[in-house]
C-alpha positions, 0 to 999 in steps of 0.5 A: 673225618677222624685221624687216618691210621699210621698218621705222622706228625711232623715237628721242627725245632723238637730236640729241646724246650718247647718243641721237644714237649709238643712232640712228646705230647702228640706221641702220647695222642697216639702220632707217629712224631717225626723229630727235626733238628738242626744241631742238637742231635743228642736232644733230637734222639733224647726226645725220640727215646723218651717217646719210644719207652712211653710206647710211642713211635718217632725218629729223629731226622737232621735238617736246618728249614731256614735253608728250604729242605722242606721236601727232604723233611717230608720224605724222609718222615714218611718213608719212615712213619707214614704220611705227615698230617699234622704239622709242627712250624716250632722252630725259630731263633731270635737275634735281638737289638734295637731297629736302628741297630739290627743289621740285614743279615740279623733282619733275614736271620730270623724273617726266613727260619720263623715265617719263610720257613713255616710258609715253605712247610705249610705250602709242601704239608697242605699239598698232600693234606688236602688230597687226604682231605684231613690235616693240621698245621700249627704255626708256633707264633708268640705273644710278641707278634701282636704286642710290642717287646723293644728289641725284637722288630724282627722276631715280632714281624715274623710271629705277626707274619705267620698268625696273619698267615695262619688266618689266610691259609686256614680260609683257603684250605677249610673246605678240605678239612685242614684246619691250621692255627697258631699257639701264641705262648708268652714268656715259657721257662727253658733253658734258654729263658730261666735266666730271665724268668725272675725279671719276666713274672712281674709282668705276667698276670699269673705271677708265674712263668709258662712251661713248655708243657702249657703250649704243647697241651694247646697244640695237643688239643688243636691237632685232635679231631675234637678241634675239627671246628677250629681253624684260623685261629691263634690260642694265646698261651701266655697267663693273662699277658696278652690281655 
């Protein structure tokens, strides 16, 4: 089945970086993007416009998923685009230290805005996606979930968590064609990791950092119908680190 007419596709964690560009990129595939942001309310309605003057369609639309308004997210997106079947689980936050030092509330921190979160949209978009019998969900995961980085025991068991989620949920709902799958990056150069970047390209075969652009040309792809035949999956988008 191809894309159903005024499809929206939904993105958390879009107003910069990584999640930004994937919402960019959709728009360019012909999605209405649905733009979610915590905080950053200038970046949401930079992105939202950088879509419109290419001729695209978006709006921007304020909510922390950390805090379950998934269903706020959904209606407000559909009520404004159309009805979401292609969803982004982008956002995330990090807040590193070693085990014997991460307090519960940096434990919970990241486990509920990187995996609970996701669990809490996926539930919600698959619902109506399956009714339609189309839909794609796309967990941003990271090469950090099946590949030890010391420091982050709570980031790596969330990104593990939602590729193993990822597998599970695209078994229960392929029948309804719904495929959903994970993009993998490794270390993606953004205002939040330049200062590292330096340090980060030893270890990369590539001998070069990642841009945001390299992963939403991954989700592009995996929200296309050309990707129809692919779900369960994780696509690792890391030059050559997870080797």
């Amino acid at each position: 089945m191809s894309r159903p007419e005024n499809a929206t596709a939904l993105v958390t964690g879009a107003s910069r970086g990584i999640g930004a560009a994937i919402a960019k990129a959709l728009a360019a595939d012909g999605w209405a993007v649905a733009v979610n942001y915590r905080a950053d309310e200038e970046g949401a309605r930079r992105t939202v416009d950088e879509i419109e003057q290419a001729g695209g369609r978006a709006v921007a639309i304020q909510g922390d998923v950390a805090n379950g308004s998934c269903e706020d997210l959904f209606e407000r997106a559909e009520a404004e685009l159309g009805p979401v079947f292609a969803l982004v689980n982008n956002a995330g936050v990090t807040a590193d230290g070693l085990a014997i030092q991460l307090d519960d509330d940096a434990w919970s921190k990241v486990i509920d805005t990187n995996l609970t979160a996701a669990f809490r949209l996926t539930r919600r978009g698959a619902k109506s996606m399956i009714r339609a019998r189309y839909g794609r969900i796309i967990n941003i995961a990271s090469v950090v979930g099946p590949r030890a980085n010391a420091g982050q025991a709570n980031y790596a068991a969330a990104k593990a968590g939602l590729i193993g989620m990822t597998k599970t949920v695209a078994t229960e709902v392929a029948r309804r064609g719904v495929t959903v799958n994970a993009v993998a990056p490794g270390f993606i150069e953004t205002d939040m990791t330049v200062d590292h970047a330096e340090r980060a390209v030893e270890h990369i075969p590539a001998r070069r950092a990642g841009q945001p652009e390299d992963v939403a040309a991954a989700v592009r792809f995996l929200a296309s119908d050309d990707a129809g035949y692919v779900t369960g999956t994780t696509l690792y988008v890391d030059g050559g680190m997870s080797a």
